[in-house]
C-alpha positions in Angstrom: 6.1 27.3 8.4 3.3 29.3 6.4 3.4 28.2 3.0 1.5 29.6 0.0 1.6 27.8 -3.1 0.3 29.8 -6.1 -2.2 29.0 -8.6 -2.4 25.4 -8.9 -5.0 22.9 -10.1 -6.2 21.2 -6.7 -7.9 18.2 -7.0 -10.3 17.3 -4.5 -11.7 13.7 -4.0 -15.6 13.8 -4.2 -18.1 11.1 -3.0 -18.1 9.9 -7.0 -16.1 12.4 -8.5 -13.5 15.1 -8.4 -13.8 18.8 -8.1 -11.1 20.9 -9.9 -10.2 24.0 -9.3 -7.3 26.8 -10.3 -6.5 28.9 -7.0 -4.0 29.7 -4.9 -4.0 27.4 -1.3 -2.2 28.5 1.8 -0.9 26.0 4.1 -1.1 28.1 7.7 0.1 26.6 11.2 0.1 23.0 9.5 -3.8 23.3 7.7 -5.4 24.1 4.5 -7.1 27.4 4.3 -7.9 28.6 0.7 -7.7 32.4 1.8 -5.3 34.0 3.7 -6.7 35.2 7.2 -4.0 37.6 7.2 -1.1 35.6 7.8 2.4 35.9 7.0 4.5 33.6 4.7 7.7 32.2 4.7 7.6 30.4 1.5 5.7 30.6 -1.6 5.8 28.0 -4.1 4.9 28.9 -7.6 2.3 25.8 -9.2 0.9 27.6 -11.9 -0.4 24.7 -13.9 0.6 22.1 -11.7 -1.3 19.6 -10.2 -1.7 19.4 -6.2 -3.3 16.1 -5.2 -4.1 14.5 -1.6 -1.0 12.4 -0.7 -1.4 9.1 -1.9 -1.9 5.8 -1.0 0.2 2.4 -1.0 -2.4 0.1 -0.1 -0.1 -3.3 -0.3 3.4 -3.0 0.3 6.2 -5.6 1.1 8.8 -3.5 2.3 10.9 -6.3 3.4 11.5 -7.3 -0.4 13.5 -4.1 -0.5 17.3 -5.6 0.0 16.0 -8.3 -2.5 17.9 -7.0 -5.4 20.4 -9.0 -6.9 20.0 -11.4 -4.2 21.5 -15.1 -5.0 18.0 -17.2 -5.4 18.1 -20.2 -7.4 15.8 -20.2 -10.7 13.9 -21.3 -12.5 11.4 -21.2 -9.7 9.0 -23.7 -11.8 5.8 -22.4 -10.5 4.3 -20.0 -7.9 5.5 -22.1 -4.5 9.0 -22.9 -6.6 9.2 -19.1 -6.0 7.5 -18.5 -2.8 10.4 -21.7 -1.6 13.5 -20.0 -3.2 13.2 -16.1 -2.7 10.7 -14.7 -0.5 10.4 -17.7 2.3 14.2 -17.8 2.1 14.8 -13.9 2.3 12.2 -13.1 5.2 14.2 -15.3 7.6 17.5 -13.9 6.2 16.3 -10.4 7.4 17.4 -9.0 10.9 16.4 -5.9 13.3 19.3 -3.8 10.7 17.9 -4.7 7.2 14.4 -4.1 8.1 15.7 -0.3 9.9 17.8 0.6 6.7 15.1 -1.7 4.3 12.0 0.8 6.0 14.1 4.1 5.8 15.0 3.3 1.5 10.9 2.7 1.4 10.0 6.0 3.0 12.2 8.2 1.1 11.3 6.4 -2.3 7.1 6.4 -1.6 7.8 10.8 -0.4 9.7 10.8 -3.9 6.6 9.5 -5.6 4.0 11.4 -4.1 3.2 8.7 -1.3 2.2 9.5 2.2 0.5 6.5 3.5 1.9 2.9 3.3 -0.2 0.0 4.2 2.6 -2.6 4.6 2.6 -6.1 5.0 5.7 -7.7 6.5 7.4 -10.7 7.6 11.1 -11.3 8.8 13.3 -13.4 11.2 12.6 -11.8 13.9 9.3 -10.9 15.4 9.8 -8.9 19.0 9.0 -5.9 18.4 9.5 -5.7 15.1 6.6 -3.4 14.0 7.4 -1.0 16.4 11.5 -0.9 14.9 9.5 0.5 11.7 6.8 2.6 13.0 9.6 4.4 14.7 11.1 5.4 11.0 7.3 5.8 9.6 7.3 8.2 12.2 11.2 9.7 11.8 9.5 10.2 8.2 6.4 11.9 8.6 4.7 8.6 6.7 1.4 7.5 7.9 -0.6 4.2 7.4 -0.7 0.7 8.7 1.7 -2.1 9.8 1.2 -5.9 10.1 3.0 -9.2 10.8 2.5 -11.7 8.3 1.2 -15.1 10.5 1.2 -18.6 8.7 1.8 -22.3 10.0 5.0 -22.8 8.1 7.2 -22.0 10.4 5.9 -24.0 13.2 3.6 -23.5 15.8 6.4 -21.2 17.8 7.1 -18.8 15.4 2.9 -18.6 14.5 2.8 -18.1 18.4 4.9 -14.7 18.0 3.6 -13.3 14.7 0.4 -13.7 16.1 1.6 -12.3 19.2 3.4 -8.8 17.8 0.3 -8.6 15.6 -2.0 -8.1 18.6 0.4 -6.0 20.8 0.8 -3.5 18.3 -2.3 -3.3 16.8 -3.4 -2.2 20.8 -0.6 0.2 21.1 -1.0 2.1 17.9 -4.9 2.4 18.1 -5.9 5.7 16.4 -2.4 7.0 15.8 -1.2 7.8 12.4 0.3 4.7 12.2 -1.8 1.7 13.2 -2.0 -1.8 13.0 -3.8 -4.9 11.5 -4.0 -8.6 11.7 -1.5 -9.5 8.8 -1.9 -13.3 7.8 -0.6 -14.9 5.0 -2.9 -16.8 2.8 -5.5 -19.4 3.6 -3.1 -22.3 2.1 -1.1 -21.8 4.9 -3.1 -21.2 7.7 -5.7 -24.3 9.3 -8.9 -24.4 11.0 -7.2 -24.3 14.5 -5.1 -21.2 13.6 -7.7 -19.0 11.9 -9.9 -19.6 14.8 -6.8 -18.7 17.4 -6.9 -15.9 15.2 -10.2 -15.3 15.3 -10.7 -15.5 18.9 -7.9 -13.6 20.1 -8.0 -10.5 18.0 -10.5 -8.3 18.7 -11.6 -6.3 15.7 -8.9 -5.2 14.0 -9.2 -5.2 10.4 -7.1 -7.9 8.5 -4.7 -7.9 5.6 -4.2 -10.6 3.5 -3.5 -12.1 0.3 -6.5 -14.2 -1.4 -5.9 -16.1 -4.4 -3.1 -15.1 -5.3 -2.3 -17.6 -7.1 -4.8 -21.0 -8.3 -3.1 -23.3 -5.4 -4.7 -21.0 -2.6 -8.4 -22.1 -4.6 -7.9 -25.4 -4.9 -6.2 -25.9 -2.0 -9.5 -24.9 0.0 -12.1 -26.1 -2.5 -9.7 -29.8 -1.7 -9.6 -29.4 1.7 -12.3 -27.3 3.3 -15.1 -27.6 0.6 -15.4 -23.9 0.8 -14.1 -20.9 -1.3 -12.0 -18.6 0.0 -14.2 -16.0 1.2 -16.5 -18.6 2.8 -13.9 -19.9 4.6 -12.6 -16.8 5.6 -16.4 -15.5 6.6 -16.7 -18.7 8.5 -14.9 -17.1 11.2 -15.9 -14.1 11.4 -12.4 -12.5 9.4 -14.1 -11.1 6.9 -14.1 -7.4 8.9 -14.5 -4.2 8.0 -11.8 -2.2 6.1 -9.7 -5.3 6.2 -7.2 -5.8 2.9 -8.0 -8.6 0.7 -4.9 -8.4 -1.8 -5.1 -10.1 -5.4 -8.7 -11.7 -5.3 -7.3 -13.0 -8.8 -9.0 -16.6 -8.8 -12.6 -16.0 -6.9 -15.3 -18.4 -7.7 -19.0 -16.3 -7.7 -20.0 -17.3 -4.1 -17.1 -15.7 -3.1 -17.7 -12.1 -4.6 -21.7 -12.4 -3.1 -20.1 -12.6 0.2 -17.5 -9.8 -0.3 -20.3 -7.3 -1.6 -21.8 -7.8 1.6 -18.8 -6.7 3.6 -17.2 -3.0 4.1 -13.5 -4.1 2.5 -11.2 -3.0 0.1 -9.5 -5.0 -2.5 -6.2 -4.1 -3.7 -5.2 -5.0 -6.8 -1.2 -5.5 -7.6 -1.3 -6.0 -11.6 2.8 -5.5 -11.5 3.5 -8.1 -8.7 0.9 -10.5 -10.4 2.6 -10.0 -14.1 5.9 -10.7 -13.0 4.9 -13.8 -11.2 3.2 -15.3 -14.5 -0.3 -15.0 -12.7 -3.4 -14.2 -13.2 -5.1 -10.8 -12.3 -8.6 -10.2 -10.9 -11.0 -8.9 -13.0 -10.7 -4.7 -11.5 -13.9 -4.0 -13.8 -16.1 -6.8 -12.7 -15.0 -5.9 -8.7 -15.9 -2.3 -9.2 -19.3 -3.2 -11.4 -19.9 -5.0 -8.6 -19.9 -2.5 -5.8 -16.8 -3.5 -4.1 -14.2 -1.1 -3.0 -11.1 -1.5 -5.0 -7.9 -0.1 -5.2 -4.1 -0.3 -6.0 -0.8 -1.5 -4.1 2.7 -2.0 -5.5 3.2 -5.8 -3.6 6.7 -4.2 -3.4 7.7 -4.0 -7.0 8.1 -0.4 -6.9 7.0 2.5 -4.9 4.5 4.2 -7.2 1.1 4.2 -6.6 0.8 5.9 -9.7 2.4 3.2 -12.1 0.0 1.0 -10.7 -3.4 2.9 -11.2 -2.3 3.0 -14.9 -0.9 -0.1 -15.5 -4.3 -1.9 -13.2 -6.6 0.6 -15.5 -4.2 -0.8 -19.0 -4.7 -4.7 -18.0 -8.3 -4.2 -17.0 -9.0 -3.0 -20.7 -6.8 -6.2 -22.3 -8.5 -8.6 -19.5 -11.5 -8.0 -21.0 -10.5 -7.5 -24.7 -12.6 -4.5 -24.7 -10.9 -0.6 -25.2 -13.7 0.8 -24.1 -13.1 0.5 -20.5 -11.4 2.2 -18.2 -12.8 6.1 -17.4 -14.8 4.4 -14.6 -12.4 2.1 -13.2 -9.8 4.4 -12.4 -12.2 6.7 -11.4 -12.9 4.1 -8.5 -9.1 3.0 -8.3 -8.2 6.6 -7.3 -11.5 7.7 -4.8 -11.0 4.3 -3.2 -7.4 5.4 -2.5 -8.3 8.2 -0.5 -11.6 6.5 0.8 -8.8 4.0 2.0 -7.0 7.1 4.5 -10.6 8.1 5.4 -11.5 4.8 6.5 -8.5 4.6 9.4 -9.2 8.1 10.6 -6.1 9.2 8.5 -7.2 13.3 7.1 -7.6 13.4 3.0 -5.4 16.3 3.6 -6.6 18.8 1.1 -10.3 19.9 2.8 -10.6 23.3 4.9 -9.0 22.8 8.1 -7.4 19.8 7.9 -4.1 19.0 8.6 -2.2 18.7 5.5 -1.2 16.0 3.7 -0.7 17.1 -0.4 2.0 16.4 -3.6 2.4 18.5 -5.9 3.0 16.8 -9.6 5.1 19.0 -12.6 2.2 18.1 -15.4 0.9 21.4 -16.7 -2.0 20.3 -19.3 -1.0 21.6 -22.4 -5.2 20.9 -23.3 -8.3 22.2 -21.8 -8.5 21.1 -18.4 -11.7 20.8 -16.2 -13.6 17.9 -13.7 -15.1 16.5 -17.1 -11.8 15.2 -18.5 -9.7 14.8 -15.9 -9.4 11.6 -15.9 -8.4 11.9 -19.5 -5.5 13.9 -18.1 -5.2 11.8 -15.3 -4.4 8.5 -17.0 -2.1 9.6 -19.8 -0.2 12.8 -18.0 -0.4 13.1 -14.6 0.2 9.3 -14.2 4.1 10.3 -15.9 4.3 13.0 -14.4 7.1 13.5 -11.4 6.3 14.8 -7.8 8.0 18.1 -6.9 6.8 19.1 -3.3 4.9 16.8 -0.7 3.9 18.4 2.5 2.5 16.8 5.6 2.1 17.7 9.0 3.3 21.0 8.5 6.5 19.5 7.2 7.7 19.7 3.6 8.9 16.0 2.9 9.6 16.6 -0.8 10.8 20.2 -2.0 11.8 21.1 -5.9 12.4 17.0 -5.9 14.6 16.2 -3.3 13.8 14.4 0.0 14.3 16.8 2.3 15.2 14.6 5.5 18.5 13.6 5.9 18.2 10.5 8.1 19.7 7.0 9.1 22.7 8.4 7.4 24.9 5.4 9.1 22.7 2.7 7.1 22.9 4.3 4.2 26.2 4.5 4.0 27.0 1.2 4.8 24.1 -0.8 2.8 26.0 -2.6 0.5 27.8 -3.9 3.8 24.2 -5.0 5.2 23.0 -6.1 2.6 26.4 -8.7 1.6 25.7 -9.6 5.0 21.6 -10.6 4.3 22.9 -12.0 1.2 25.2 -14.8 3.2 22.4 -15.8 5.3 20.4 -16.3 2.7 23.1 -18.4 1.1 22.9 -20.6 4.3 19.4 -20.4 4.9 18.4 -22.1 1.3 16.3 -25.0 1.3 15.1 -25.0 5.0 11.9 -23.1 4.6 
């Protein structure tokens, strides 16, 4: 379908900057063209004032956490493992081939309501066969690119480690330069040894790795205790430190650790929300950019807006460092990262000449002057609120005048509360084994 969409701002990602612009854009055989070649339409969408925007990026999702709601745990946790223990170690073996189906569908529907159209996802759950592929098939069904991973760890034994490690590297082959590809998902380095991190090493080619780091002070110490090594080091040691591989939180890094990352094409991702809630701390997002590392936002599961968490990451970054005059340039980093994130996996920005498009449009209409010089102005305290009408991808409209437009997995949807009682029992039974 040959879309024309009237008179909007369009905001185009720059090297350091953005480039704004008030013109009509014209979506023909699936592309972006910005004049009309003499085609017909079959829709026009009227965007004066509105903002159109590359689709944007989740760069840390759990979307396993999604059934989590309500769920049974016992609190208090305590403390950071009291929690890891009693709700997410507990829930990820509750979860079966079902919940993660109907769990993956609720995830893409909410990220296309919010303007998201890549989902870098990080999962774990009872069952490994396979199960990357069981949600690349409704990343697909969706239109929803990005990457998947398998959470590996020792605490489940060296049988289950076998076959995380395992799905890891048979998807990661399968789904090389697709729209949805793979990575080397491990857990943290409190739970992985020597012996597995080099199995891990050795086994797994190239791909890029996502992982948490320090997110909270036991993963640290833990290392410092046991390995005499930070983090990083330790990671670096063998050879994991790789190119656009995810390192999520970074919230306790000692000095050595950021020399090493500064030498090292990765992204950190921030997840201010997730950390918040869990009474932790949060990395320093100004001294990471200052410092010439790529950073950027995910939600850790806590919601699906990538938006929220540019503002609330850019709002704890000026109380972190007790000082309002920060900021502009951090979320001017947070957002180009986000795209430089799609860029770096082959994914299209979506919004260029010729490319295959990938845009959402958001109902702010700046009631102020609006040009490249403040946008960020606008950015951070309107377009951040702002809802997403239309996302169109692929030559597909995902999102039109608000509403998901794909009707799918009807079956789970209608039974989730059934699905989910179910999860809810085997969690129940599964307490206190993990």
């Amino acid at each position: 379908m040959n879309i024309k969409i009237r008179n909007g701002w369009i905001i185009t990602p720059q090297e350091q900057d953005f480039q704004i612009i008030q013109q009509d854009l014209f979506i023909i055989d699936g592309k972006i063209s910005f004049s009309e070649n003499g085609a017909q339409f079959e829709r026009v969408i009227d965007a004066a004032g509105k903002i159109i925007m590359p689709g944007l990026v989740n760069a840390h999702h759990h979307i396993y956490s999604i059934l989590s709601k309500g769920i049974p745990c016992d609190v208090p946790f305590n403390d950071f493992i009291g929690n890891l223990k009693n709700l997410w170690w507990t829930l990820d073996h509750s979860l079966n081939k079902e919940d993660m189906i109907l769990s993956t569908a609720i995830a893409m529907k909410d990220s296309i309501s919010h303007g998201v159209t890549t989902v870098f996802d990080h999962h774990i759950s009872g069952y490994t066969e396979n199960a990357l592929s069981d949600m690349v098939e409704v990343f697909d069904a969706y239109g929803i690119s990005g990457t998947l991973a398998f959470e590996i760890s020792d605490r489940n034994g060296k049988a289950f480690f076998e076959r995380s490690l395992s799905e890891n590297i048979r998807f990661a082959k399968a789904q090389k330069k697709k729209s949805v590809q793979g990575m080397i998902g491990l857990h943290a380095s409190f739970t992985l040894s020597d012996e597995s991190l080099q199995k891990i090493a050795d086994t797994t080619e190239n791909f890029p790795v996502h992982v948490h780091i320090a997110e909270g002070e036991i993963d640290g110490m833990q290392c410092m205790e046991k390995y005499g090594k930070g983090l990083i080091e330790r990671f670096d040691s063998f050879g994991l430190v790789r190119k656009d591989s995810l390192y999520i939180h970074c919230s306790n890094l000692i000095e050595k650790d950021l020399e090493i990352l500064k030498k090292h094409n990765i992204f950190i991702v921030q997840a201010v929300d997730s950390n918040m809630n869990n009474g932790l701390n949060v990395g320093n997002v100004s001294n990471f950019i200052s410092e010439g590392i790529k950073t950027t936002v995910g939600t850790d599961g806590m919601h699906p807006s990538t938006m929220r968490a540019f503002k609330n990451s850019m709002i704890f970054t000026k109380y972190l460092n007790k000082n309002c005059d920060l900021g502009y340039p951090e979320m001017n980093a947070l957002i180009l990262n986000n795209f430089k994130l799609k860029k770096a996996f082959g994914l299209p920005l979506g919004i260029e000449e010729g490319e295959p498009v990938d845009i959402s449009i958001f109902d702010y209409e700046p009631a102020t002057p609006f040009n490249t010089d403040n946008f960020l102005g606008h950015f951070i305290f309107g377009i951040t609120e702002s809802r997403c009408q239309y996302v169109i991808k692929n030559d597909e409209m995902l999102l039109d005048d608000y509403h998901v437009t794909k009707d799918l997995y009807g079956d789970l949807f209608e039974r989730s509360e059934e699905i989910s009682k179910a999860m809810f029992k085997r969690f129940e039974k599964n307490k206190g084994k993990y």
